[in-house]
N, C-alpha and C positions, 0 to 999 in steps of 0.2 A: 509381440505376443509370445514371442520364445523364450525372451527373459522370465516375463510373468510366468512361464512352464516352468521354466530351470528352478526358479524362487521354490516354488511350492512344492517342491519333491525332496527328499534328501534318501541317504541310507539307513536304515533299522540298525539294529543291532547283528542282526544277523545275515544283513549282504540285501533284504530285496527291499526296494523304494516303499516308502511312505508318504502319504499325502496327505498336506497341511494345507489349514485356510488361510485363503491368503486376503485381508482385509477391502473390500468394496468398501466405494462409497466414501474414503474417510473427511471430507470437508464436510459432508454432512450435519449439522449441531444435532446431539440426544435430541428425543420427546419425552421430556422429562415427568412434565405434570399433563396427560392424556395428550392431546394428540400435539400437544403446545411447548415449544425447546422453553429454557429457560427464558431467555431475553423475550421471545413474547408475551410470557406470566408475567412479568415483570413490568414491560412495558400494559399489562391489560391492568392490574395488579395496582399499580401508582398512579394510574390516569382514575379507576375507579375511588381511591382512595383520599384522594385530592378532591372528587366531586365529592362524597360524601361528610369529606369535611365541611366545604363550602356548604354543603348543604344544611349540614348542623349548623353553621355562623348563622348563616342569613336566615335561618326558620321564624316567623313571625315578628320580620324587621323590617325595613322601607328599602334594605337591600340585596332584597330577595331579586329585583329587577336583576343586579348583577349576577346569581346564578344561574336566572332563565339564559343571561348573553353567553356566558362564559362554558354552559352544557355542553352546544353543541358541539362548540371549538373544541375542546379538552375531549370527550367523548369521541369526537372523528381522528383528533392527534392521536391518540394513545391507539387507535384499533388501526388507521395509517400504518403505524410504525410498527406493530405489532405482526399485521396481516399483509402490507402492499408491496409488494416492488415493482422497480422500475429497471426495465433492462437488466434483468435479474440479480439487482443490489437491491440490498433494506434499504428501502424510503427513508432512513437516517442519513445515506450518503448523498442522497437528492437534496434533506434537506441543507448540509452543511455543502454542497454547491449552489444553492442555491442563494443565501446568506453570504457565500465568499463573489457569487458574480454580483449583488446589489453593492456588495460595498466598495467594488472596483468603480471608478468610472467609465462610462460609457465611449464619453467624446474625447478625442485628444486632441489637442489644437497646440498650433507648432507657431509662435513667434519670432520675429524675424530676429535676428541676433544674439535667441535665447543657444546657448549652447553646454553641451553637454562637459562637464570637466573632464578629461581624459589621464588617465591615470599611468603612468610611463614607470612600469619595473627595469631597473637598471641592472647589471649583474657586478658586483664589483670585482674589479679586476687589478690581480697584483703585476702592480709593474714592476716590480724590485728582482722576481724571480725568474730566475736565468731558464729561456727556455730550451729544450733538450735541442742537442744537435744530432744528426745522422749523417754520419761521414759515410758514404759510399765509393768506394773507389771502384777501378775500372775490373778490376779480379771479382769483386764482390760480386756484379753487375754480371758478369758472364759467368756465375755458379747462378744465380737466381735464374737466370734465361736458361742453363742447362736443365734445371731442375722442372721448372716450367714446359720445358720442349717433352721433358721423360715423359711428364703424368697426362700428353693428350694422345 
């Protein structure tokens, strides 16, 4: 909360604090067209646009039955997507979990000798190249232990 103080204050021109707003809220989306963000127009917008087309097709045709089927569906998707959440996400991410768990399977069934290929990264390693030596002799050895005994 002290940061959010610090932010919102600075100095004037002349030495005494000034106070700036400091943005609420911002994941918020606009309410663009009345009390409706874009993506809801849109989604109210194409779902109606769609029915009214079908509606024009099938006007005094034998498949007018397909408009009465297809209203309600269309008509409850579009206000769904527009108006609902679930767990406070747009009923779009419901939908497309919903779609990704149908097309998984369900069951797993494990046969006996089915196994899985296992895949072995190797590191390649140069044998040609001389690896470093460290000669330590016994002088070395007793500077390292003096220096060690200093710093405890």
């Amino acid at each position: 909360m002290r940061l959010i103080f610090l932010a919102a204050r600075w100095c004037g021109s002349k030495g005494q604090t000034v106070d700036a707003k400091v943005p609420q809220r911002i994941d918020m989306e606009d309410r663009v067209i009345g009390p409706l963000t874009l993506t809801q127009f849109f989604y109210v917008l194409f779902g109606g646009l769609f029915l009214y087309l079908l509606n024009s097709w099938t006007a005094n045709s034998p498949l007018r039955i397909v408009y009465y089927i297809l209203f309600p569906i269309v008509a409850s998707l579009s206000i769904a997507l527009a108006f609902v959440k679930i767990q406070e996400r747009p009923f779009i991410y419901f939908l497309g979990s919903l779609v990704r768990y149908l097309q998984r399977p369900r069951r797993r069934v494990w046969l006996k000798g089915q196994r899985e290929k296992l895949t072995k990264i190797v590191e390649k390693v140069d044998t040609n190249a001389p690896k470093p030596r460290k000669d330590l002799d016994l002088t070395r050895v007793r500077d390292i232990a003096r220096v060690v005994d200093e710093h405890q």
